[in-house]
Backbone as a chain_set.jsonl record, in Angstrom:
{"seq": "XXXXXXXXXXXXXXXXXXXXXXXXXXXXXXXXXXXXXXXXXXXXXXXXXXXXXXXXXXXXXXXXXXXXXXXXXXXXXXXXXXXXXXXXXXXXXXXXXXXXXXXXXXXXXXXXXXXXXXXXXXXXXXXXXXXXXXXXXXXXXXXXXXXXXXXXXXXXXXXXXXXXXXXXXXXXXXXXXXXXXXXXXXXXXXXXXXXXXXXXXXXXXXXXXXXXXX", "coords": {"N": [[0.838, -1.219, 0.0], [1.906, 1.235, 0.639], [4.08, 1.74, -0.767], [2.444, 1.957, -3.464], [1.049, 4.365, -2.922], [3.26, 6.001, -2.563], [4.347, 5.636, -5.349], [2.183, 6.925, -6.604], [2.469, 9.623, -6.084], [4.754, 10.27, -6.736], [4.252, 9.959, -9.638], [2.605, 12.34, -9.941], [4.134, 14.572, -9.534], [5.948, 13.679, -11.81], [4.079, 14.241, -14.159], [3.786, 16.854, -13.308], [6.163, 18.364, -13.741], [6.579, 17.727, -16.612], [4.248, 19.026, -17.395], [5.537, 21.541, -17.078], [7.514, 21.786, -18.712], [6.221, 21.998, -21.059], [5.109, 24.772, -20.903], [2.693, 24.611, -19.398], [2.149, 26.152, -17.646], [-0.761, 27.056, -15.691], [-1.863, 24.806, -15.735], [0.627, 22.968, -13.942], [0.184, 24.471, -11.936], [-2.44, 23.989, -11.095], [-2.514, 21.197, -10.426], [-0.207, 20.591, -9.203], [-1.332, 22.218, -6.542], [-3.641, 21.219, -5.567], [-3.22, 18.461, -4.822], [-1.81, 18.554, -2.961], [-1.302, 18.247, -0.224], [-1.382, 15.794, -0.509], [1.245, 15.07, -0.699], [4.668, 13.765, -0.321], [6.192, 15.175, 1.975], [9.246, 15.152, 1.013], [8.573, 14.868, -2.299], [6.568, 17.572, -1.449], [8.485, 19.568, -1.642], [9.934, 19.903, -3.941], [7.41, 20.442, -5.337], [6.748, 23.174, -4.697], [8.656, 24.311, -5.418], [8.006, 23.87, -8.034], [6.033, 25.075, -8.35], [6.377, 27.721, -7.64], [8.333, 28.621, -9.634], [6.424, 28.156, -11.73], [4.45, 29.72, -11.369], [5.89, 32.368, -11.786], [6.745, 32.647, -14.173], [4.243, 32.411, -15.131], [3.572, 35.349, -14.452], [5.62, 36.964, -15.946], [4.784, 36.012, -18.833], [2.12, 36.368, -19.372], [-1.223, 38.674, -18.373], [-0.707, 42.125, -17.518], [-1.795, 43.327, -15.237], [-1.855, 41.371, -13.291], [0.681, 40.462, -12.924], [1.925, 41.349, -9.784], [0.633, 40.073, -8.079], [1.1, 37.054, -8.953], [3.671, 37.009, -9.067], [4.165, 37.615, -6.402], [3.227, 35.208, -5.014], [5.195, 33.777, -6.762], [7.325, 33.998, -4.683], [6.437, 33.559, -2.613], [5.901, 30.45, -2.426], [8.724, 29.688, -3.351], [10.149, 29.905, -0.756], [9.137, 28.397, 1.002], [10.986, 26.005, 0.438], [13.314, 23.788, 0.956], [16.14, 21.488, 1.405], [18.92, 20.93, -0.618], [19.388, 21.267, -3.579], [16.922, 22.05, -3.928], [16.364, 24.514, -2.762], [18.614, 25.607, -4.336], [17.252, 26.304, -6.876], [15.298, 27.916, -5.942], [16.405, 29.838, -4.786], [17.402, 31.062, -7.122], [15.479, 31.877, -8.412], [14.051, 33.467, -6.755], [15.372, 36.207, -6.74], [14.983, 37.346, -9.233], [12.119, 37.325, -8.926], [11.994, 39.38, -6.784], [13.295, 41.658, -7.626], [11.843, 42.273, -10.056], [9.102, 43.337, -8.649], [10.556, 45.165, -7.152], [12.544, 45.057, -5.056], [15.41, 45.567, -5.207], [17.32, 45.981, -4.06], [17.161, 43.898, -2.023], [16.905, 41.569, -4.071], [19.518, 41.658, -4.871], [21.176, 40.762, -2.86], [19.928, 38.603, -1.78], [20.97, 37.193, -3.672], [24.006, 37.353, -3.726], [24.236, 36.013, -1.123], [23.229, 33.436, -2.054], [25.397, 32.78, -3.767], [27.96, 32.959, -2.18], [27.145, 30.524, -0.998], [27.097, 28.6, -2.642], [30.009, 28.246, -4.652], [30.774, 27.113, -6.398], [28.839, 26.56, -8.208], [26.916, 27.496, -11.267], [24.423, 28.271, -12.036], [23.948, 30.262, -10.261], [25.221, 32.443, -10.961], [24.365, 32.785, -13.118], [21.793, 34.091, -12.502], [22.752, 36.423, -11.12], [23.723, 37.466, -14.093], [21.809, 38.231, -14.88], [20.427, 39.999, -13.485], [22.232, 42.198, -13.807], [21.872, 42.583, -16.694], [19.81, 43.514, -16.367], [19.892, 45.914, -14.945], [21.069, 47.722, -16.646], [23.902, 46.71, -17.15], [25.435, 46.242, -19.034], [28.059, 45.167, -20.385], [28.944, 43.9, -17.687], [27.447, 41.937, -17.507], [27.839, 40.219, -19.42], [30.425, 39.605, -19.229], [30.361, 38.153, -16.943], [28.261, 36.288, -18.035], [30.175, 34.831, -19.42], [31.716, 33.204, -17.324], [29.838, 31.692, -16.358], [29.12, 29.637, -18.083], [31.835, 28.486, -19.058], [31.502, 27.812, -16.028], [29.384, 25.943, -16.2], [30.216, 24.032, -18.451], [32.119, 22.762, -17.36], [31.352, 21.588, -15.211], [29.381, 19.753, -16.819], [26.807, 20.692, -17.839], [24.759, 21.326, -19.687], [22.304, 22.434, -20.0], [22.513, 25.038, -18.16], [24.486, 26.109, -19.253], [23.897, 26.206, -21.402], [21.827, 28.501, -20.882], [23.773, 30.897, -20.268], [24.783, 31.49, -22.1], [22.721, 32.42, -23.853], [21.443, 34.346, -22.599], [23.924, 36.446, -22.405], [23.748, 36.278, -25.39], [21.648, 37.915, -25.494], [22.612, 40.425, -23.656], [24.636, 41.496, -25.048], [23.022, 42.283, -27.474], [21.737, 44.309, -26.839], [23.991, 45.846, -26.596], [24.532, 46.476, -28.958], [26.096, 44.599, -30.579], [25.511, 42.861, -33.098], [26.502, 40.583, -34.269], [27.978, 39.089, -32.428], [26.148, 38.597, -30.655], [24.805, 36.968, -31.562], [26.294, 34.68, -32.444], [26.786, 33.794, -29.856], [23.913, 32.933, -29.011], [23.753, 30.983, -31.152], [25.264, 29.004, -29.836], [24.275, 29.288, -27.573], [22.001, 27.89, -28.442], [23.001, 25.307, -29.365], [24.058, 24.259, -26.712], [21.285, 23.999, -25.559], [20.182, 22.068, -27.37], [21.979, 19.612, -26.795], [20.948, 19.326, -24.272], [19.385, 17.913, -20.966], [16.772, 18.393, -21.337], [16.03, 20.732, -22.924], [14.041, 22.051, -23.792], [11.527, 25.273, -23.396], [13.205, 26.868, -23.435], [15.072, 26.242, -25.739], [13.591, 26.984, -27.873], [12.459, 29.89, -27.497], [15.313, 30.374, -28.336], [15.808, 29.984, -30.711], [13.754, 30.807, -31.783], [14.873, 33.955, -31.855], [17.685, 33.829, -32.864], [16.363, 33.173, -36.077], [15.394, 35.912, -36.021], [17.492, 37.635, -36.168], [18.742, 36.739, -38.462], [17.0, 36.672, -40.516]], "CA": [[0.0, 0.0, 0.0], [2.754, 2.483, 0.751], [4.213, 1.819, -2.114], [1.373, 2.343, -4.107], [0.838, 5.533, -2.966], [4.484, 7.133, -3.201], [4.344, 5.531, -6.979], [1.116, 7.765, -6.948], [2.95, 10.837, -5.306], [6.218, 10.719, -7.928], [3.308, 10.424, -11.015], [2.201, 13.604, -9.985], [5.539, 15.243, -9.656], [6.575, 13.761, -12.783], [3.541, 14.769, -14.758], [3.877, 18.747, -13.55], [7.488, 18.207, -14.975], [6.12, 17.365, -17.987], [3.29, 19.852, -17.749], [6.49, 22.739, -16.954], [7.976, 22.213, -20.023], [5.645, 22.093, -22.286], [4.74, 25.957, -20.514], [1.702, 24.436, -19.547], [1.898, 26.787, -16.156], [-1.57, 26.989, -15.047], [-2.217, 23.642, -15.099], [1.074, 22.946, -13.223], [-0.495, 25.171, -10.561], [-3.726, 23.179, -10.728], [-1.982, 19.825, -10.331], [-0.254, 20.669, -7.541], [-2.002, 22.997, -5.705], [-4.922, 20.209, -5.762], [-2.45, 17.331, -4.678], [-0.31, 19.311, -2.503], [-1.764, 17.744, 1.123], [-0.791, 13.947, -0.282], [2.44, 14.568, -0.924], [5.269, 13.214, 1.325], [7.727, 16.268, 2.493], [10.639, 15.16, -0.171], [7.642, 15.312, -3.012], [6.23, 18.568, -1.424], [9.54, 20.375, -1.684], [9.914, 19.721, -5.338], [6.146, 20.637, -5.87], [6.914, 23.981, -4.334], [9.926, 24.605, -6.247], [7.675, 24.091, -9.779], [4.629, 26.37, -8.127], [7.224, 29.145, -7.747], [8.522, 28.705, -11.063], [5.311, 28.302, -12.854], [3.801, 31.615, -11.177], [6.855, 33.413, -12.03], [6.492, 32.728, -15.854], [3.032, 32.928, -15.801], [3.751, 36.833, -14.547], [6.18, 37.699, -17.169], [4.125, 35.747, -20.083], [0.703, 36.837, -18.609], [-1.849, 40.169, -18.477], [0.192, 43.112, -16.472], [-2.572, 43.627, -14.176], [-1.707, 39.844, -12.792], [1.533, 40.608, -12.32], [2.182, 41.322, -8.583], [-0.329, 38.91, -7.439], [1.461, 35.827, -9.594], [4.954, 37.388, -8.019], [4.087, 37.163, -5.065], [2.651, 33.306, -4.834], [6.373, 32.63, -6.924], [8.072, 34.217, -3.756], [5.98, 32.932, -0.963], [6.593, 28.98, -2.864], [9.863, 29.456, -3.288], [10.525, 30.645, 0.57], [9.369, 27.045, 1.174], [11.657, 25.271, -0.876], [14.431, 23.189, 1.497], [16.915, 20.803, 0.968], [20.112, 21.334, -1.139], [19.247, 21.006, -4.995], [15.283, 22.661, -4.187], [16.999, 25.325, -2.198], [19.004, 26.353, -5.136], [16.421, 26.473, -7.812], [14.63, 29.233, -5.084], [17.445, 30.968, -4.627], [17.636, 31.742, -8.361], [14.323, 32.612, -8.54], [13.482, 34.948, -5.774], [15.89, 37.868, -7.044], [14.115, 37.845, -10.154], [11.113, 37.95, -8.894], [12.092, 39.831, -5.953], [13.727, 42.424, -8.663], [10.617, 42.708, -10.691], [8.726, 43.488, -7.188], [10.82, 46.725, -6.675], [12.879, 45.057, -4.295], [15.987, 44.894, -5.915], [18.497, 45.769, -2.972], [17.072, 42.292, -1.599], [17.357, 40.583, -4.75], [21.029, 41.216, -4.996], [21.337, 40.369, -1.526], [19.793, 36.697, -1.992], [22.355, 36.181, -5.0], [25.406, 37.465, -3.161], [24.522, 35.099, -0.585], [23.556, 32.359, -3.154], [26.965, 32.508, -4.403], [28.633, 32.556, -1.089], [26.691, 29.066, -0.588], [27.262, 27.475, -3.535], [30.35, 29.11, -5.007], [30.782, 26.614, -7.969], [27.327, 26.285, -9.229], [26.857, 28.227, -12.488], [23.38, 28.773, -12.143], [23.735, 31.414, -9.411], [26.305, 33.244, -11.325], [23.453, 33.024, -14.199], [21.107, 34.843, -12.046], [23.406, 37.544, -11.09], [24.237, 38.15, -15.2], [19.993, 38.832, -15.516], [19.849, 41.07, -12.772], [23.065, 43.259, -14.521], [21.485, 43.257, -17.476], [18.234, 44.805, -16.063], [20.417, 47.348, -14.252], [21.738, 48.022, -17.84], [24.891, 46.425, -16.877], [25.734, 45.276, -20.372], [29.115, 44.774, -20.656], [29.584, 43.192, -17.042], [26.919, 41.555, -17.709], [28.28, 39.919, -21.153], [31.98, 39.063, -18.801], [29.823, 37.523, -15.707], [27.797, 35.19, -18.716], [31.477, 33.908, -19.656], [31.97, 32.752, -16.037], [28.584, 30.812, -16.187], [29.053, 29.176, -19.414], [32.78, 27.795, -18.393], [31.485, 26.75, -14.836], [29.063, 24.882, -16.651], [30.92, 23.471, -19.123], [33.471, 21.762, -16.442], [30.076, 20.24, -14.915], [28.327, 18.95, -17.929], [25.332, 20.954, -17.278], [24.523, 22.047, -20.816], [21.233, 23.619, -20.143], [23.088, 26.211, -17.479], [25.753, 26.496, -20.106], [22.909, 27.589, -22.466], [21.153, 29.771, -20.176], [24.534, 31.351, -19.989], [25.164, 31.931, -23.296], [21.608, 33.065, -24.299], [21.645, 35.644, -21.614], [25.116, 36.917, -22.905], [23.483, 37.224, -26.343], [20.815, 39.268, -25.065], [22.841, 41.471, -23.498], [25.0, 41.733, -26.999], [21.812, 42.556, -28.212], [21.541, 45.762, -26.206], [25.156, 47.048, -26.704], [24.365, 46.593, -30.489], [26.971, 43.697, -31.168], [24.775, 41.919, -33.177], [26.767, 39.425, -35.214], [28.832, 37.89, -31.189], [24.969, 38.301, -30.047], [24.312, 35.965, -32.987], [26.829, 33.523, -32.351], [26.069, 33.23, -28.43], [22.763, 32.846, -29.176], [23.994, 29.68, -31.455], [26.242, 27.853, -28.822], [23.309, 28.522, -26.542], [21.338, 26.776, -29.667], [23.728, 24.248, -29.613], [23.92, 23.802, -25.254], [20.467, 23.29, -25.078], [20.214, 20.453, -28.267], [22.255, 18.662, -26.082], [20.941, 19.25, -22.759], [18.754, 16.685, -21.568], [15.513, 19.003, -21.26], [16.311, 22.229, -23.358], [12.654, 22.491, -23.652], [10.894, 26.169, -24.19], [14.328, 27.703, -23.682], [15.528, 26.311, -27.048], [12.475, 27.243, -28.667], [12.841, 30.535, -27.706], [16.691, 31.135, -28.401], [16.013, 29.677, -32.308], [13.615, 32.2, -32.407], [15.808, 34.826, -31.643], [18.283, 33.851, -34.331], [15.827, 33.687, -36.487], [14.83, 37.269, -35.988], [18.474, 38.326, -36.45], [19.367, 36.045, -39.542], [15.919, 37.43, -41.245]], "C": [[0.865, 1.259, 0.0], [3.418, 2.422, -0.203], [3.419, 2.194, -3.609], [1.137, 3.572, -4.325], [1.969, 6.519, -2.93], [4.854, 6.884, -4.638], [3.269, 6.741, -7.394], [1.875, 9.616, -7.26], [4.026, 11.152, -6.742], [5.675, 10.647, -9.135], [2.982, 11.31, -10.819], [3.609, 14.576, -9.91], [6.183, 15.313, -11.177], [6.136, 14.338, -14.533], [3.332, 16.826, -14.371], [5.032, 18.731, -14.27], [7.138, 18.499, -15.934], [5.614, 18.714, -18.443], [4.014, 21.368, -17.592], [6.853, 22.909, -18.487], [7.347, 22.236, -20.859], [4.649, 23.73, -21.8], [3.377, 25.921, -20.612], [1.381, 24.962, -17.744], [0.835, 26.731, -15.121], [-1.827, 25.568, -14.363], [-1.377, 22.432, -14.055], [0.51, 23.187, -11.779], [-1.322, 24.203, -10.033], [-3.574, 22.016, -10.399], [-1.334, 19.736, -9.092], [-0.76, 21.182, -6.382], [-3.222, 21.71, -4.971], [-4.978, 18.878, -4.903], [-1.751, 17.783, -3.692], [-0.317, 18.618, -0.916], [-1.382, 16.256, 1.237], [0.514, 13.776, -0.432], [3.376, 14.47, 0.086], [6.165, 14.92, 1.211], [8.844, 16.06, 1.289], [9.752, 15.575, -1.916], [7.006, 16.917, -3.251], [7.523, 19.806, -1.577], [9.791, 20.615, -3.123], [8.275, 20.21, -5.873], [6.434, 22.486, -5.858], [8.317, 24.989, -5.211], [9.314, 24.94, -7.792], [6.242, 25.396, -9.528], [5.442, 27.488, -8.47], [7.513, 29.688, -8.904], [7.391, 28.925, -11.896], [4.549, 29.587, -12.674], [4.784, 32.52, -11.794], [6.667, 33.739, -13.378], [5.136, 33.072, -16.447], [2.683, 34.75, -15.838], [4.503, 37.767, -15.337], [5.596, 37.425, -18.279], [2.917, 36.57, -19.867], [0.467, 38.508, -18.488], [-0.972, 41.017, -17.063], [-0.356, 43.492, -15.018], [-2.47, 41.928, -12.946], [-0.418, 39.702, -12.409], [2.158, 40.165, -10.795], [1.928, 40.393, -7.546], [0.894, 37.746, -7.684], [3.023, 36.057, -9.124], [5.04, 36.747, -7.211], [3.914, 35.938, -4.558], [4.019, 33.022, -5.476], [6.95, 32.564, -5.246], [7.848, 33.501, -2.795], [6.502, 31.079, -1.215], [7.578, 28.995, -2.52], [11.001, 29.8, -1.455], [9.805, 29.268, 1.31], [10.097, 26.032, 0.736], [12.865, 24.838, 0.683], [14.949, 21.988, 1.254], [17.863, 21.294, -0.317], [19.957, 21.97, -2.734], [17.686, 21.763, -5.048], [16.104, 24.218, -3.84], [17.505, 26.181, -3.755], [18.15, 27.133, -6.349], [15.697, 27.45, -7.333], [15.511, 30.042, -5.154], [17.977, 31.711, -6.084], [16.374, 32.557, -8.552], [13.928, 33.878, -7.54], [14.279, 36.174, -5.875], [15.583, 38.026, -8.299], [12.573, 38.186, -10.233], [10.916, 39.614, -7.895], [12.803, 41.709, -6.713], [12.597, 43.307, -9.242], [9.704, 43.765, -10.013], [8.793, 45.307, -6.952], [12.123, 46.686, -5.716], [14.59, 44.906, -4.904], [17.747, 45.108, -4.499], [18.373, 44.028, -2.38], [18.09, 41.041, -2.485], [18.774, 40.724, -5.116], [21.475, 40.87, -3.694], [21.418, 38.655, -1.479], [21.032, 36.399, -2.992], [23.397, 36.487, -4.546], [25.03, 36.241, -1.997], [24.501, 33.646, -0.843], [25.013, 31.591, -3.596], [28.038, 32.535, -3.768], [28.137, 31.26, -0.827], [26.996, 28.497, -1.377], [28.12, 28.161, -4.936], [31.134, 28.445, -6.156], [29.669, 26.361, -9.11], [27.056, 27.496, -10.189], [25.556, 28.907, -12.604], [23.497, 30.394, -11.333], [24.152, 32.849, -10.104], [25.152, 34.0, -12.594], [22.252, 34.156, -13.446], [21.622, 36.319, -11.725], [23.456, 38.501, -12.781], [22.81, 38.952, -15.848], [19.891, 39.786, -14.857], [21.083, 42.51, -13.11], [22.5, 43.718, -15.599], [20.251, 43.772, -17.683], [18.842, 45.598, -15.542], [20.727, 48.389, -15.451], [23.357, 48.21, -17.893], [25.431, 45.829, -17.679], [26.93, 44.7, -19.854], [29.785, 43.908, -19.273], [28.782, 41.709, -16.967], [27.106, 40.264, -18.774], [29.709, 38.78, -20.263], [31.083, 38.121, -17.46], [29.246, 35.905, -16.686], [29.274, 34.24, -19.087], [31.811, 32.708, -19.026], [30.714, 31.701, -16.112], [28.597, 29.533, -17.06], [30.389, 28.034, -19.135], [32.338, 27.185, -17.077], [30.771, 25.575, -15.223], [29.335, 23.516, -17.328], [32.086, 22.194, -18.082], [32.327, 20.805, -15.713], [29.517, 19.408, -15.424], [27.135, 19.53, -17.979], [25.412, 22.114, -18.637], [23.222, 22.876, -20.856], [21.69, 24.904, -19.186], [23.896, 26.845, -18.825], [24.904, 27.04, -21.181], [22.183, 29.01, -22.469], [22.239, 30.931, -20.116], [24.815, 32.358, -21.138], [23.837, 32.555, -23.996], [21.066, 34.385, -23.489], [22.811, 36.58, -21.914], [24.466, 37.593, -24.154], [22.518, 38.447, -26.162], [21.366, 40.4, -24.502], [23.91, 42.49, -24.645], [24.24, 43.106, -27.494], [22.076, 43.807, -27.785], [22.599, 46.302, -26.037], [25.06, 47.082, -28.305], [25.584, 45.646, -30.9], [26.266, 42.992, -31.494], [25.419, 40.406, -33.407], [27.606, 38.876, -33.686], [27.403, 37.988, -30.615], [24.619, 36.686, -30.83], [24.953, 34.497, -32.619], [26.977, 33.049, -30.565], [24.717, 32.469, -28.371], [22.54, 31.263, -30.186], [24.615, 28.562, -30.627], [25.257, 27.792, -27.725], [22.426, 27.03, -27.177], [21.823, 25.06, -29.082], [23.548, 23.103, -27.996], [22.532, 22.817, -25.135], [19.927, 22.264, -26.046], [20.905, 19.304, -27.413], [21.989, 18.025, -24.413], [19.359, 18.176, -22.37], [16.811, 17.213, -21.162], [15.897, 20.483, -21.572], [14.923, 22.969, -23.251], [12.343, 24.03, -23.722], [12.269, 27.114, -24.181], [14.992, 27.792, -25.197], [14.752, 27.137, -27.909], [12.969, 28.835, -28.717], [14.481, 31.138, -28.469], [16.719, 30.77, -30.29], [15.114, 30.396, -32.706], [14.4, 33.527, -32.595], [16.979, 35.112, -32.94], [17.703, 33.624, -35.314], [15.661, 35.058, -37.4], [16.037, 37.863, -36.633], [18.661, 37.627, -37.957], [17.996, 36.765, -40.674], [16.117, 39.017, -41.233]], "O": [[0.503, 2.252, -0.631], [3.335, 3.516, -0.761], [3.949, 2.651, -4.622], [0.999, 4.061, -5.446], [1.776, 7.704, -3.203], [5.566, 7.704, -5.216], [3.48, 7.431, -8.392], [1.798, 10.412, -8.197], [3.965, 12.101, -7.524], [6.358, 11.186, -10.006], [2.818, 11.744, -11.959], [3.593, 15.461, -10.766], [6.701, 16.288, -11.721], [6.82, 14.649, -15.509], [2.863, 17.716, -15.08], [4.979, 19.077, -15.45], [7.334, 19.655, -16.308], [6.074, 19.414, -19.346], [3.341, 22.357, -17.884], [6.582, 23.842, -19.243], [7.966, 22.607, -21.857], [3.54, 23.851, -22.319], [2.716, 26.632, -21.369], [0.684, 24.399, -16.9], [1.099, 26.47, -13.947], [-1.949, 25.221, -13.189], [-1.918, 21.466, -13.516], [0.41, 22.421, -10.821], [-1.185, 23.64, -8.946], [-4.611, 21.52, -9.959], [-1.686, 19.055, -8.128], [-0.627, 20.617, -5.297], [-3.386, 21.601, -3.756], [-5.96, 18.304, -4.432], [-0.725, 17.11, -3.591], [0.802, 18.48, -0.421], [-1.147, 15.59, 2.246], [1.05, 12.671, -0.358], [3.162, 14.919, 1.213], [6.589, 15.47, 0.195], [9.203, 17.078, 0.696], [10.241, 16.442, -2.639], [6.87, 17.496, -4.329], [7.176, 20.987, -1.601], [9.843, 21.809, -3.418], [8.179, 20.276, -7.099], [6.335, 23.087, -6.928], [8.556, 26.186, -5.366], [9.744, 25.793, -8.569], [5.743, 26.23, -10.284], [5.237, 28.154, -9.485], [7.185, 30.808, -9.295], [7.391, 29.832, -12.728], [4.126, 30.328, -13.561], [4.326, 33.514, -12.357], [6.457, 34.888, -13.768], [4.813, 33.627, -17.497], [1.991, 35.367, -16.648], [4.264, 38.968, -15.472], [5.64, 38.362, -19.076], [2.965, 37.672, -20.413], [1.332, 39.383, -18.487], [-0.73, 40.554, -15.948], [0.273, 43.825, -14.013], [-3.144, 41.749, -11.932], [-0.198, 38.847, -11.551], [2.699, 39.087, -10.549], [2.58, 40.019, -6.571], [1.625, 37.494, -6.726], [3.573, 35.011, -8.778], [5.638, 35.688, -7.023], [4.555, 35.642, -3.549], [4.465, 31.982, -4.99], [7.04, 31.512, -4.612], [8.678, 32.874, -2.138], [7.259, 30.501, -0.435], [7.823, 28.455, -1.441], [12.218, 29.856, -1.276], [10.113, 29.24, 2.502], [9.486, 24.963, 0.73], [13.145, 25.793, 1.408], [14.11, 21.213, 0.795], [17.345, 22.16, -1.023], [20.404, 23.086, -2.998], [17.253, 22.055, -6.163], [16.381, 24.958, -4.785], [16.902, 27.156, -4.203], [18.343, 28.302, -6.685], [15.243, 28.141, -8.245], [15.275, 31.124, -5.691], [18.748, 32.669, -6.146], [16.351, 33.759, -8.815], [13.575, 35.024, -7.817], [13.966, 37.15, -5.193], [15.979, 39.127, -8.682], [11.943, 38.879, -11.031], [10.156, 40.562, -8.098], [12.628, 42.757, -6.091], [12.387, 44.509, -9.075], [9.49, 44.857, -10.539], [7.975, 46.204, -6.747], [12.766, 47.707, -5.47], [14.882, 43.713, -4.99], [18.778, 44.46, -4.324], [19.278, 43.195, -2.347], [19.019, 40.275, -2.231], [19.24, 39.773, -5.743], [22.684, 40.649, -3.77], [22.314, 37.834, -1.282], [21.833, 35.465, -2.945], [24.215, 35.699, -5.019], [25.847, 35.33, -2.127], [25.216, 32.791, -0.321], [25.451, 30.444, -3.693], [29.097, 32.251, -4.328], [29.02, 30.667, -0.207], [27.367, 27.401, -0.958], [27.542, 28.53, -5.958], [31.996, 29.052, -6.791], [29.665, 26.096, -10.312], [26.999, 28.584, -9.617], [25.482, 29.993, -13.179], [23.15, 31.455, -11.852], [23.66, 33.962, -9.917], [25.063, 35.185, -12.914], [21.952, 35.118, -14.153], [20.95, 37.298, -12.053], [23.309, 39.721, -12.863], [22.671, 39.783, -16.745], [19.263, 40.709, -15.377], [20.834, 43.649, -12.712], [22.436, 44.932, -15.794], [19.722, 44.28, -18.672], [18.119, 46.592, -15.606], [20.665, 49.611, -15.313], [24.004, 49.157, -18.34], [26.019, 44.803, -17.337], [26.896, 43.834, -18.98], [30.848, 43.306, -19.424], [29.253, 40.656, -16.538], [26.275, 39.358, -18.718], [29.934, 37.603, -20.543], [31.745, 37.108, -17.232], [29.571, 34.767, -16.347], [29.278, 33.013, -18.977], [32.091, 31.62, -19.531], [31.099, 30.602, -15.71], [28.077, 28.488, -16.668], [30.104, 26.844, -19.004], [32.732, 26.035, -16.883], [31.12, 24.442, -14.89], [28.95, 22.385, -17.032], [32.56, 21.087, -18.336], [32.381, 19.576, -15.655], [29.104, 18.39, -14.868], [26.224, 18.734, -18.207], [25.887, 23.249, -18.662], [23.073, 23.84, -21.608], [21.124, 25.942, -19.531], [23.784, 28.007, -19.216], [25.116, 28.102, -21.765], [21.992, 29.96, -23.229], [21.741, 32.039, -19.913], [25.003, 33.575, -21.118], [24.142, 33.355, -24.881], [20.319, 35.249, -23.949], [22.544, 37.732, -21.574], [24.426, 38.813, -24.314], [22.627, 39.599, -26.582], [20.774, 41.457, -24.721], [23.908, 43.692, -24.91], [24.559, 44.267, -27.754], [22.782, 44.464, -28.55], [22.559, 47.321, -25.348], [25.729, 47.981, -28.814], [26.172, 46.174, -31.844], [25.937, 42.167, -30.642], [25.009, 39.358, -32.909], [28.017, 37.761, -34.009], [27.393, 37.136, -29.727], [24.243, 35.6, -30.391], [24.323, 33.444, -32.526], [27.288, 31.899, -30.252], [24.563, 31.459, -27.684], [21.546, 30.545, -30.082], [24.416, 27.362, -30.821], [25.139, 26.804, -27.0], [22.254, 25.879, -26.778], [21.208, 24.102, -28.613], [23.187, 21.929, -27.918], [22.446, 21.626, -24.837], [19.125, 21.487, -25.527], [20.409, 18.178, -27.365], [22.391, 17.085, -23.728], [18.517, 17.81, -23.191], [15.902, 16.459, -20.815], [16.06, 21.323, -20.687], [14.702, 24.09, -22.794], [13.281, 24.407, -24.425], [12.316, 28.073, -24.951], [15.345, 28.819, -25.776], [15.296, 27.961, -28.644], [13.694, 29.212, -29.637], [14.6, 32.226, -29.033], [17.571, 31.274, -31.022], [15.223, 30.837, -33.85], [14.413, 34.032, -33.718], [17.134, 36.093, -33.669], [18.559, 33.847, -36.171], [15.717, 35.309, -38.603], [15.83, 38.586, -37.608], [18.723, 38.568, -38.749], [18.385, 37.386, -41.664], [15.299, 39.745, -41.796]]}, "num_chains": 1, "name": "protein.A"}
């Protein structure tokens, strides 16, 4: 019987997965939100981790007036989030949302201490290079994505290593270097073909070149 029902518990986990990448947000929400009382503690930590996320995206994709609200529910999720590997995935998120917000002394706060905790992980470093290039911190912005892209690279973690490099071209983008925007924006291409869930990130970044190659 207990088996039964943590096979139950990790089908619902593995179908929001699913239902993440295919930027099927709401119904993320609705899946766990719904489910959220059966799951064990190691389950609910990981549920909490994709709520956060899926509000967050649904407030940058989503009507402006929905905003603050859909913020706020990433933040409060992600401010449940514990254990090592959930932990981190919050700690990227809450200075972008926390940014958005208004709050942005915070959100460089969380990522300086992010990156005092976990001061080889690439992701963190990736969060820092988004919140430069909303300051309109191009160019450190552009040398910080470098750093992300190499930490990755020594890990294997080709979807960081894309995020790295597709964040780089964007900030390209906005010093007007198109044609090294162009070719960041391909090696991200390239990162997340090989990564083993590139999912709507690719999508987007082959639009992007695209746009420039047209």
């Amino acid at each position: 019987m207990g088996e039964k029902i943590e096979r139950k518990r990790k089908n619902i986990l593995e179908e929001a997965r699913d239902l993440y990448e295919n930027k099927e947000w709401q119904k993320v929400i609705d899946l766990l939100e719904s489910n959220i009382d059966i799951l064990s503690e190691k389950w609910r930590k990981e549920a909490f981790r994709l709520l956060g996320w899926s509000y967050y995206y649904k407030a940058i994709k989503g009507p402006a007036e929905e905003k603050k609200e859909q913020l706020e529910k990433a933040v409060k999720n992600w401010y449940r989030c514990t254990g090592k590997k959930v932990r981190l995935s919050a700690m990227n998120g809450l200075p972008l949302a926390l940014y958005i917000l208004g709050d942005k002394k915070k959100a460089y706060f969380i990522n300086s201490n992010a990156r005092q905790d976990y001061p080889d992980e690439p992701s963190v470093d990736n969060t820092l290079l988004i919140l430069l290039r909303w300051d309109g911190k191009f160019n450190e912005s552009v040398e910080v994505a470098e750093r992300v892209y190499e930490k990755a690279m020594r890990k294997g973690d080709f979807r960081t290593a894309g995020h790295g490099k597709h964040n780089q071209g964007d900030a390209l983008m906005k010093l007007g270097r198109t044609e090294e925007a162009l070719e960041s924006y391909r090696e991200a291409e390239k990162m997340y073909s090989q990564a083993e869930s590139g999912g709507f990130h690719l999508e987007a970044v082959k639009k992007k070149i695209k746009e420039i190659e047209d």
